[in-house]
N, CA and C of each residue as an Amber inpcrd file, in Angstrom:
protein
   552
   8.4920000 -55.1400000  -8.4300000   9.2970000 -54.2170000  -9.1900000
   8.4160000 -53.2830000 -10.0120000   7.1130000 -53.8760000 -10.4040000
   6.8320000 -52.7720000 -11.3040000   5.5910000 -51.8390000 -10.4020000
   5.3010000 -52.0920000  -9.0310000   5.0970000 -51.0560000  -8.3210000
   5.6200000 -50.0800000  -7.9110000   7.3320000 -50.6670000  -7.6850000
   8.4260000 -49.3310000  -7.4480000   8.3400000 -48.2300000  -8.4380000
   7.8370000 -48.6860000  -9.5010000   7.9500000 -47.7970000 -11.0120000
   7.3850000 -46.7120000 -10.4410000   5.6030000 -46.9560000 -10.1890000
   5.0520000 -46.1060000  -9.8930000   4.9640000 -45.4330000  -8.6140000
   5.4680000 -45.9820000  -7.9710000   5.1310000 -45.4320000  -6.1090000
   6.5040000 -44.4360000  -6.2540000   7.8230000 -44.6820000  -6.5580000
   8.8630000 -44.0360000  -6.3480000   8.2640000 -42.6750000  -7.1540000
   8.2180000 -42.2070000  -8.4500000   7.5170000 -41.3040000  -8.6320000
   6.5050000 -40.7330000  -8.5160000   5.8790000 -40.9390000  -7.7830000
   4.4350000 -40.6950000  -7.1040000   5.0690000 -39.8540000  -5.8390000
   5.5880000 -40.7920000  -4.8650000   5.6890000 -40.2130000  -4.0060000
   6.9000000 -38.7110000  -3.7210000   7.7900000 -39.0600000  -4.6880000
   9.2090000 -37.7270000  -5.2620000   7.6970000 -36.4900000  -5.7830000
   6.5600000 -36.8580000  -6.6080000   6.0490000 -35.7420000  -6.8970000
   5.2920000 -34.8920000  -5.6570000   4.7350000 -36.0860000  -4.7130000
   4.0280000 -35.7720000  -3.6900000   5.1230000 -34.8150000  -2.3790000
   6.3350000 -35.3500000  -2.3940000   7.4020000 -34.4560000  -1.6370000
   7.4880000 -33.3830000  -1.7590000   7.4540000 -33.1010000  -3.3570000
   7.7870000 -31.8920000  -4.0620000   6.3710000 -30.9000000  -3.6990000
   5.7780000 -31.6410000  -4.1520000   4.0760000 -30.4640000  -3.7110000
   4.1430000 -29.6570000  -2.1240000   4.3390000 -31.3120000  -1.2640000
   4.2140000 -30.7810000   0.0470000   5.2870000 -29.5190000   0.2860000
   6.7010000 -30.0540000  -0.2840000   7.4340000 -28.3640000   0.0930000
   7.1950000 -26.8980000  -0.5800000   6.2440000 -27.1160000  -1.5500000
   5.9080000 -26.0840000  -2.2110000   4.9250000 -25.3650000  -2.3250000
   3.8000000 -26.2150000  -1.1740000   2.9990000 -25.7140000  -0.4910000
   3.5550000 -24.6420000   0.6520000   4.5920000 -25.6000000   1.4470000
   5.2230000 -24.8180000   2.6110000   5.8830000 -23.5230000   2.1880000
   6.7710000 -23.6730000   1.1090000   7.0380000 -22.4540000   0.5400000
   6.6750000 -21.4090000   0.7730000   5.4380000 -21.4960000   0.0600000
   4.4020000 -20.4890000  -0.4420000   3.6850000 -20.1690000   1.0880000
   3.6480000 -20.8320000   2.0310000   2.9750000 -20.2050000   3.1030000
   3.7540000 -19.5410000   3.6630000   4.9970000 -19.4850000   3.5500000
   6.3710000 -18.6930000   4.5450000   6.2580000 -17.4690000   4.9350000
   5.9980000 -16.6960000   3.4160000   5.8780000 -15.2790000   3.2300000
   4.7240000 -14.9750000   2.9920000   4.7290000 -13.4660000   3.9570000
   3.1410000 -12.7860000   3.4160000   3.5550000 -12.7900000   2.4390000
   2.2150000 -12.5780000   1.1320000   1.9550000 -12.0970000  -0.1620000
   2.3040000 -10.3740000  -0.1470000   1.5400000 -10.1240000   0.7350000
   1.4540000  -8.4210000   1.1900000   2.7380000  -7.3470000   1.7150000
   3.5840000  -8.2110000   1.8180000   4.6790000  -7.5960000   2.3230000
   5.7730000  -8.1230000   1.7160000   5.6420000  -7.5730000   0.4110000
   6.7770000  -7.5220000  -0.4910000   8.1850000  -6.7250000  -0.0230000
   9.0740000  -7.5390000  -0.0660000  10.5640000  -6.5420000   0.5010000
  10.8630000  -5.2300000  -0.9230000  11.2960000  -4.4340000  -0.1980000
  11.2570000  -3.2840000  -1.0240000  12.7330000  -2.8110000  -0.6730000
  13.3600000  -2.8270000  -1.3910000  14.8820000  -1.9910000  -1.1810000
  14.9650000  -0.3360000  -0.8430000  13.7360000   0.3050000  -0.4970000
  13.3670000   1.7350000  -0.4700000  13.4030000   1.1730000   1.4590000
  13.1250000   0.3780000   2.0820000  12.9780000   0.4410000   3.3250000
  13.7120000   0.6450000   3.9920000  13.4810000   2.2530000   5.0840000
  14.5480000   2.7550000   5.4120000  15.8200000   3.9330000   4.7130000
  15.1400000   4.1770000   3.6780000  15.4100000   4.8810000   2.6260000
  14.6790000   6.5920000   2.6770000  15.0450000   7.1920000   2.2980000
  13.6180000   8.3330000   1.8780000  13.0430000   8.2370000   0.8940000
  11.7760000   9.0340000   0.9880000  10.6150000   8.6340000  -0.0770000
  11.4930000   9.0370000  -1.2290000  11.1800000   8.6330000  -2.6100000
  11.9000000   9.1810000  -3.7410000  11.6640000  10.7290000  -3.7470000
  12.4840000  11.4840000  -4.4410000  11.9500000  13.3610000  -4.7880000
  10.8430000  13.0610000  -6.1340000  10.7300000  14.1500000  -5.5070000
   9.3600000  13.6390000  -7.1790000   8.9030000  15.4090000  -7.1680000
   7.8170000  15.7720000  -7.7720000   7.2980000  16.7980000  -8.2710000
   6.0820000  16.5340000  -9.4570000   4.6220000  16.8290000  -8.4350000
   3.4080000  15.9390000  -8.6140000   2.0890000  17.7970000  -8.4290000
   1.4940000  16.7910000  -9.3150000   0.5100000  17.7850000  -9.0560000
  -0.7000000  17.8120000  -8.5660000  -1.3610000  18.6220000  -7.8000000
  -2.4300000  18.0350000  -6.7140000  -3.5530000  17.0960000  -7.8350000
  -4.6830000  16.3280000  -7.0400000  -5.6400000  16.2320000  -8.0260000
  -6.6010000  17.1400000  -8.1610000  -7.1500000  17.9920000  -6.6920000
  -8.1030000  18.7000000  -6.9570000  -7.6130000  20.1730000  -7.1810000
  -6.3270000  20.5440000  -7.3800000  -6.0200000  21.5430000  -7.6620000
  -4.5110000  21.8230000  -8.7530000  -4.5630000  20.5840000 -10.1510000
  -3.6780000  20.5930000 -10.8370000  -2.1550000  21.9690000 -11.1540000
  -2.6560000  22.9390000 -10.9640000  -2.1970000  24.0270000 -11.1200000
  -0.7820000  24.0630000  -9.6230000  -1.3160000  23.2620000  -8.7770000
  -0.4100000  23.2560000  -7.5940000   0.4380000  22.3060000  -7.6830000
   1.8440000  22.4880000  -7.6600000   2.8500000  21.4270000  -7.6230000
   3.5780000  21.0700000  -6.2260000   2.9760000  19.5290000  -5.5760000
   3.8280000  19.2100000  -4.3820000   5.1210000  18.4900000  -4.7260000
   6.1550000  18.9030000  -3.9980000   7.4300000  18.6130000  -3.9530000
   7.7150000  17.2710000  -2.7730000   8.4250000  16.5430000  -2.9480000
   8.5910000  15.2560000  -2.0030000   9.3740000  16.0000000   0.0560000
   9.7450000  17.5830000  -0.4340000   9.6660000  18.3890000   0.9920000
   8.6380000  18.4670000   1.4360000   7.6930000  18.6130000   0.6660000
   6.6720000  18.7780000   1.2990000   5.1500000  17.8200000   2.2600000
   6.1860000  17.0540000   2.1820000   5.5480000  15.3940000   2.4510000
   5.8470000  15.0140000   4.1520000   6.8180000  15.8910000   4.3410000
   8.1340000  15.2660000   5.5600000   7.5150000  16.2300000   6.8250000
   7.6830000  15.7920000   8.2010000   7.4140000  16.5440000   9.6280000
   6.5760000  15.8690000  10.1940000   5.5480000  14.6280000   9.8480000
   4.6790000  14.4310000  10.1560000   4.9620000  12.7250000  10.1280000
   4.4900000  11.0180000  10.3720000   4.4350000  10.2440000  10.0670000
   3.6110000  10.3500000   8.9490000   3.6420000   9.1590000   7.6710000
   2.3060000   9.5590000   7.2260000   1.8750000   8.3090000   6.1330000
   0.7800000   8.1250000   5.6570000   0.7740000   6.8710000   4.4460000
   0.5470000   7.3630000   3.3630000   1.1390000   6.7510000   2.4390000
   1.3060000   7.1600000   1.2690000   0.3750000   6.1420000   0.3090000
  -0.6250000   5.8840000  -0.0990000  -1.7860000   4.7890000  -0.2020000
  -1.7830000   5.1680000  -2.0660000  -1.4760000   4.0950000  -2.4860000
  -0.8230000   3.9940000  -4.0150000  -2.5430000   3.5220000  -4.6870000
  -2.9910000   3.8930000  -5.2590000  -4.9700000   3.5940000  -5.4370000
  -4.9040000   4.3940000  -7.4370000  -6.0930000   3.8020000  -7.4250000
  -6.7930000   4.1430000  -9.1320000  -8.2100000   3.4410000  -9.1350000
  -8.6080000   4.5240000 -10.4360000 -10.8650000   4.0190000 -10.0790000
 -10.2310000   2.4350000 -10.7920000  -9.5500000   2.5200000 -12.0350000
  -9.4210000   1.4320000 -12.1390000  -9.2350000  -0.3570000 -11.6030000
  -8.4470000   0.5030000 -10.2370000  -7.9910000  -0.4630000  -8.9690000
  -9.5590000  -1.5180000  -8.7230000  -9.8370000  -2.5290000  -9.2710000
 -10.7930000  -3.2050000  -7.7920000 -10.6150000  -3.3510000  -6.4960000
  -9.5100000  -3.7610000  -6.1220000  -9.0210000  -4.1080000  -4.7650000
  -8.8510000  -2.8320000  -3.8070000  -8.7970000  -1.5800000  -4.7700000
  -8.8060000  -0.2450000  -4.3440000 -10.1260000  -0.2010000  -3.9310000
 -11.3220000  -0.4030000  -4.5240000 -12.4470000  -0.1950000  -3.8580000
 -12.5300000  -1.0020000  -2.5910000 -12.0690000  -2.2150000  -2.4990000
 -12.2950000  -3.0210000  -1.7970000 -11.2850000  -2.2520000  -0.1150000
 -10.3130000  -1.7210000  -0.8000000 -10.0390000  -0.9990000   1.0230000
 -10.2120000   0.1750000   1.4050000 -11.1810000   0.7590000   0.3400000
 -11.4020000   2.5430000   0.6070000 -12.6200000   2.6360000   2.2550000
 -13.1140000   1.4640000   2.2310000 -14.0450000   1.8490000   3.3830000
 -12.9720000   1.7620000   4.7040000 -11.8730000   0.8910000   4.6560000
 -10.8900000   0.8580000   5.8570000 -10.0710000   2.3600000   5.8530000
  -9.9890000   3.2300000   4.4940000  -9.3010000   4.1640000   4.5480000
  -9.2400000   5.0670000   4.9080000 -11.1800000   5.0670000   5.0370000
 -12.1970000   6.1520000   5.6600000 -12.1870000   5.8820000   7.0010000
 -12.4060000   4.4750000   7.3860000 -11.8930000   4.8000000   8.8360000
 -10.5580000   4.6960000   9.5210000  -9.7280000   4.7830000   8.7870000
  -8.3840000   5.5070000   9.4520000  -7.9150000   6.7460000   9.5960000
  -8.9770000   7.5650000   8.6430000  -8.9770000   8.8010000   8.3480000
  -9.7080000   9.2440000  10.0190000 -10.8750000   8.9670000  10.1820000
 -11.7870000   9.0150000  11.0580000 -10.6980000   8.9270000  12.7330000
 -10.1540000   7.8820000  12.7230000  -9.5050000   7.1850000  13.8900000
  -8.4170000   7.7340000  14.3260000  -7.6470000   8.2110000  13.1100000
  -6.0680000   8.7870000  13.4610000  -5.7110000  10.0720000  13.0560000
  -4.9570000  10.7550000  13.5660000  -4.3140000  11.5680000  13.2350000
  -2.8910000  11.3350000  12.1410000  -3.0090000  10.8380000  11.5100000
  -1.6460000  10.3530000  10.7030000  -1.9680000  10.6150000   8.9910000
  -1.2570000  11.3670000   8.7090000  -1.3880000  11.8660000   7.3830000
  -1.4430000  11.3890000   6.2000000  -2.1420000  11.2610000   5.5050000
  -2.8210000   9.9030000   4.7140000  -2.8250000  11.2080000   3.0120000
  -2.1030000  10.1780000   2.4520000  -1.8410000  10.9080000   0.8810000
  -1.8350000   9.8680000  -0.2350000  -3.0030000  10.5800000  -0.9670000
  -3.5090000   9.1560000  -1.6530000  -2.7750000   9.8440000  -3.2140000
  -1.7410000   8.6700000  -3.7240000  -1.4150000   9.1150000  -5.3890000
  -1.8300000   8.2110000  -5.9760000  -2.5610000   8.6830000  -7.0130000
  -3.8240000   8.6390000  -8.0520000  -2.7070000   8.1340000  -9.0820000
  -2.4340000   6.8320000  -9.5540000  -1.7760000   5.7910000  -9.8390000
  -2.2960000   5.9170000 -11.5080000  -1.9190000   6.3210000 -12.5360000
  -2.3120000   6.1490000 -14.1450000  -3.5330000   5.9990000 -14.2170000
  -4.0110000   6.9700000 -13.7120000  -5.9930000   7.5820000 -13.9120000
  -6.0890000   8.5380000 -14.7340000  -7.0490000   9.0700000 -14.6960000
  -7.7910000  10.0100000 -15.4250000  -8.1860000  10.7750000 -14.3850000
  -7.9530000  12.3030000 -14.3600000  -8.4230000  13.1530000 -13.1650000
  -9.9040000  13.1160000 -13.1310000 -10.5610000  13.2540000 -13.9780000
 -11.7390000  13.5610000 -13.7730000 -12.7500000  11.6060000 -13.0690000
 -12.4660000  11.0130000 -13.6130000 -12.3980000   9.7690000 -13.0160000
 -12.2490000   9.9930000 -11.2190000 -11.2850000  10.0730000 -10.5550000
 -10.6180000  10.4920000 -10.0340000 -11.3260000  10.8710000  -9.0000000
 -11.5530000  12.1310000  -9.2470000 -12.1620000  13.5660000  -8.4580000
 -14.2470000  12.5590000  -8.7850000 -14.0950000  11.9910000  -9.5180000
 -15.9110000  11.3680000  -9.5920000 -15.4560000  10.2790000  -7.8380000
 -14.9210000   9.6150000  -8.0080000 -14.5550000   8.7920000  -7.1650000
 -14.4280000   8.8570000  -5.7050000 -13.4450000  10.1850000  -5.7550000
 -13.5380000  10.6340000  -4.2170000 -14.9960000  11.3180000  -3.8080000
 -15.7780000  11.8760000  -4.7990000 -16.8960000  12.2770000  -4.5530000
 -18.0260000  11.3490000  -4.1460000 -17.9370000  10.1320000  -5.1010000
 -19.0000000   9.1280000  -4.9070000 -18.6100000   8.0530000  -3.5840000
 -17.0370000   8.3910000  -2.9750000 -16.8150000   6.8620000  -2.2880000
 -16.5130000   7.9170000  -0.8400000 -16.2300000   8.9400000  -1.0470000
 -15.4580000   9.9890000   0.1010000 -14.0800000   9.6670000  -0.3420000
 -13.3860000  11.2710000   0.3510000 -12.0290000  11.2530000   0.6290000
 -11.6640000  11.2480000   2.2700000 -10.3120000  10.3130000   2.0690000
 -10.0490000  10.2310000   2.9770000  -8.5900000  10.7620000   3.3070000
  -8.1850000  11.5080000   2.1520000  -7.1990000  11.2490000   1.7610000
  -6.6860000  13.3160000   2.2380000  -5.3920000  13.5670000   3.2060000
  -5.0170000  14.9260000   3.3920000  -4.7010000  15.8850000   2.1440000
  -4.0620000  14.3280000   1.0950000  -3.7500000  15.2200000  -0.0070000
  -3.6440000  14.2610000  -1.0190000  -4.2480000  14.7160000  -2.3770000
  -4.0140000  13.0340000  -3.5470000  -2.8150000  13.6490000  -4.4330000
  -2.1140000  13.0080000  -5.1800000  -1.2850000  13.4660000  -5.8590000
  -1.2840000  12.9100000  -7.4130000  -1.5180000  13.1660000  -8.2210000
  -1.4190000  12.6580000  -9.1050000  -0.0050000  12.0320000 -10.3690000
  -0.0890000  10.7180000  -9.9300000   0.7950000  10.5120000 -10.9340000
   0.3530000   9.7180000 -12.2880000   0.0590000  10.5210000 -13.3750000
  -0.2040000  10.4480000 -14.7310000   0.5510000   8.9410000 -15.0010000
   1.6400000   9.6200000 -15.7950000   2.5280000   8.4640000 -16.4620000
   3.2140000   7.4600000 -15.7590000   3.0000000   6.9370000 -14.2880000
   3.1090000   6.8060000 -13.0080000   4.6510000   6.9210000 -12.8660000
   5.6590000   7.4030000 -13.3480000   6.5560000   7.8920000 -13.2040000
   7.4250000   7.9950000 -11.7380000   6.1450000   8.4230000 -10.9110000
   5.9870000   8.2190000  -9.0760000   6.4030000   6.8100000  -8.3960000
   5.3980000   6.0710000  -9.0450000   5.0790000   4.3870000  -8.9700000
   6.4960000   3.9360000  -9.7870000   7.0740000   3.9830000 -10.5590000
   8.5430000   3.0290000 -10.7290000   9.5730000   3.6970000  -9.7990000
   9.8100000   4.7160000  -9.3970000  10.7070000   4.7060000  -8.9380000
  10.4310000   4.4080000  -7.2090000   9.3230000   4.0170000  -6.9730000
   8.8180000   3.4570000  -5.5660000   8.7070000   1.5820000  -5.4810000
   9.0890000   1.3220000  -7.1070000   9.1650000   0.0550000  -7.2790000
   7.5160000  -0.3640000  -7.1150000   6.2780000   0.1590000  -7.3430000
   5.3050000   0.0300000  -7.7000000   4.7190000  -1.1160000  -8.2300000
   4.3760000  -2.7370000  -7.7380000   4.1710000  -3.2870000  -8.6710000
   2.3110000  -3.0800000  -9.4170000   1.5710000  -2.2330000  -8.5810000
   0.4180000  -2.2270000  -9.3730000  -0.3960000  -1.5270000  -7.7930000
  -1.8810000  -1.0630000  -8.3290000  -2.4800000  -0.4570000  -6.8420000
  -3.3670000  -1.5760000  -6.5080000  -3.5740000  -1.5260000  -5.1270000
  -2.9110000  -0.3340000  -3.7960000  -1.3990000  -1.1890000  -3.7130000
  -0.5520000   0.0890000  -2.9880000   0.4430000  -0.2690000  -2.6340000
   0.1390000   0.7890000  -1.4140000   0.5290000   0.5780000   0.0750000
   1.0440000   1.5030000   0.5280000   1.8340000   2.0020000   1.2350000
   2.8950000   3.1040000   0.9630000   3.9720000   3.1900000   2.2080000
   3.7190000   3.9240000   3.4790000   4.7420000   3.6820000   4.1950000
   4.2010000   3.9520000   5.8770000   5.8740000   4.9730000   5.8960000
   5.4390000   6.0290000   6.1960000   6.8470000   7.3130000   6.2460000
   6.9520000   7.3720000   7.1830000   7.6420000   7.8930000   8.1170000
   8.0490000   8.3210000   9.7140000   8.1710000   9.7070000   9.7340000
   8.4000000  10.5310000  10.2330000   8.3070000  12.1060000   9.9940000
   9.3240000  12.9950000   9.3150000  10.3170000  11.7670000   9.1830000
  11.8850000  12.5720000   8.2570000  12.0540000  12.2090000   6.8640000
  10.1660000  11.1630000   6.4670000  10.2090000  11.0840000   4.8580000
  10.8670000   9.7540000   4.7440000  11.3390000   8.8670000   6.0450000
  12.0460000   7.3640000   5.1740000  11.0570000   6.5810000   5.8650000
  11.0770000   5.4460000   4.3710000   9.7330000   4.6010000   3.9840000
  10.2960000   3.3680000   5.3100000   9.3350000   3.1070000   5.7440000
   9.5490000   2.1890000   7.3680000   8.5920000   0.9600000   6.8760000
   8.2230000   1.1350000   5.7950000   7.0360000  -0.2230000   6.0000000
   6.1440000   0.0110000   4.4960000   6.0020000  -1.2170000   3.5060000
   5.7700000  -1.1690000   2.2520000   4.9650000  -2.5010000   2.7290000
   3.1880000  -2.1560000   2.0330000   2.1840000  -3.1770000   1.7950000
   1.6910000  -3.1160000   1.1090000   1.9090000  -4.1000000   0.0770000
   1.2440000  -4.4070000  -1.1580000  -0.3920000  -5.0810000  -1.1850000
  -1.2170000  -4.3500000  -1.6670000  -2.7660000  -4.9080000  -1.7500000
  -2.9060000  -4.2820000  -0.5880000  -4.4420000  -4.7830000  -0.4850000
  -5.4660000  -4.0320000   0.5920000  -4.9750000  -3.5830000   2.0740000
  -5.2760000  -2.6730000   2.3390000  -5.2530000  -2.3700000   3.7190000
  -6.9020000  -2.9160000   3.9440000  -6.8220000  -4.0300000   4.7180000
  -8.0620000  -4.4390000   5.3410000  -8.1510000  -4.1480000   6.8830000
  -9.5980000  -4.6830000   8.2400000  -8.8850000  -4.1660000   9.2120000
  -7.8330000  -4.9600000   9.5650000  -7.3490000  -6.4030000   9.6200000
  -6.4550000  -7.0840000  10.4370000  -5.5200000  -6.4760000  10.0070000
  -4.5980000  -6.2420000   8.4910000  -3.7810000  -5.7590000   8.5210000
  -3.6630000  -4.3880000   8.8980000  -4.4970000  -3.1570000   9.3320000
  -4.7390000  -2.1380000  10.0160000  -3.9820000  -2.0900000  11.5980000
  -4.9720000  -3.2370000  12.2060000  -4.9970000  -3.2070000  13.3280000
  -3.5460000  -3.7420000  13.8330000  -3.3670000  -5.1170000  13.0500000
  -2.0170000  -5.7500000  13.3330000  -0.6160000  -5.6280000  12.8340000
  -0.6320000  -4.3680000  11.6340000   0.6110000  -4.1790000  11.4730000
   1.0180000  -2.9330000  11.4750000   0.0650000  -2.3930000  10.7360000
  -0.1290000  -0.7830000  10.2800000   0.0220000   0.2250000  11.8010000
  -1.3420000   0.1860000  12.6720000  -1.2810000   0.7740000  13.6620000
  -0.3940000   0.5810000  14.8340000   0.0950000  -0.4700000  15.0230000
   1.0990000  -0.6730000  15.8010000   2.5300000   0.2390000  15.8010000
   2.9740000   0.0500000  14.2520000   3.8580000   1.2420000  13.9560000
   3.5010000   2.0030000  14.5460000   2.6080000   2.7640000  13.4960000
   1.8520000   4.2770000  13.4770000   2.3140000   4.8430000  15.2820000
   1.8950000   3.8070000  16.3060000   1.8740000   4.5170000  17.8330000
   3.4060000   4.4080000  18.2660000   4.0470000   3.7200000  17.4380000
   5.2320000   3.7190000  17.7810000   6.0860000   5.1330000  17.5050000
   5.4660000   5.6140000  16.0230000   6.1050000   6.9910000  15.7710000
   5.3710000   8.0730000  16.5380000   4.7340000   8.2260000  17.4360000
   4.0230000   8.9100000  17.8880000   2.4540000   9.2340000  17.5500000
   1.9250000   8.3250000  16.7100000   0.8210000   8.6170000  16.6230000
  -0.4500000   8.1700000  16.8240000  -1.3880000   9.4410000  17.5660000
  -2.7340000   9.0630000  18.2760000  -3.5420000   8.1290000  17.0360000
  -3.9620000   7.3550000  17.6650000  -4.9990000   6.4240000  17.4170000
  -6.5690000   6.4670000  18.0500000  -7.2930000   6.7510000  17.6850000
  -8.6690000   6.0940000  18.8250000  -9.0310000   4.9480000  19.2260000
  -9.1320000   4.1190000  17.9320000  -9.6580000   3.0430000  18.1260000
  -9.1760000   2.3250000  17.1410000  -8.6570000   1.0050000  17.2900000
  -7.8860000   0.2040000  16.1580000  -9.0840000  -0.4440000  15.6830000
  -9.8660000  -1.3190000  16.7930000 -11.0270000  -2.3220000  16.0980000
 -11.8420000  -1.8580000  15.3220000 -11.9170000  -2.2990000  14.2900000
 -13.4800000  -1.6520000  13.1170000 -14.6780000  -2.1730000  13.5440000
């Protein structure tokens, strides 16, 4: 009897772990559900980074597939997928728009200089204003548009290559777009 004491709770805690291990393996981390999926991008009205004086409109985003790659110098994990960003830039034809997530422009514009751009167009969102109404939980985030502007695919954290190769580009050829080479 006074082994039951301990084995019965021992083993109820050990149940509990094992399903909460399983849990947690169910779902990517990276592919947070987003209620924007299938949606159009939000409207917004942003101003370039390397040319503040220019204001892009969320029309002006649309005709093309394209990623929308949510980044800041602040970001670590941002550094950590700018070399995959450069070569998607390199690889595809698919329109790649990087918004500059509660930075500092000049930060910013040091960054794309010191790391390359890869980016067709950066946008800056200051007060990230951009980022809540995209449900933003922090950078990188990035969305995947189709050519009529609705968000088809939301990944949270790095674009590394597997997720490149195995989720990202697969789309991408599905909306029509050339690829060269998926493998890094």
């Amino acid at each position: 009897m006074n082994r039951s004491k301990f084995f019965v709770p021992l083993g109820v805690f050990g149940l509990v772990m094992i399903l909460g291990a399983l849990g947690l393996g169910l779902q990517d981390r990276g592919t947070l559900p987003s209620a924007l999926i299938d949606e159009p991008f939000p409207e917004f009205a942003a101003p370039e980074l390397a040319h503040p004086d220019r204001i892009v409109q969320s029309r002006d985003i649309v005709g093309k597939p394209a990623l929308v790659n949510v980044w800041a110098t602040w970001c670590p994990t941002c550094k950590a997928e700018h070399d995959q960003l450069m070569k998607i830039a390199e690889q595809s034809d698919v329109v790649l728009i990087g918004l500059n997530y509660k930075d500092e422009r000049d930060k910013a514009l040091r960054w794309l200089a010191d790391f390359g751009d890869p980016y067709d167009l950066v946008l800056m969102d200051l007060d990230g204003a951009i980022g809540v109404d995209l449900g933003v939980y922090g950078a990188p985030e990035t969305f995947l548009l189709d050519a009529q502007g609705r968000i088809v695919y939301k990944r949270v954290g790095n674009i590394n290559e597997a997720v490149w190769r195995d989720d990202i580009a697969p789309q991408l050829r599905a909306l029509g777009v050339r690829i060269q080479a998926v493998e890094t």
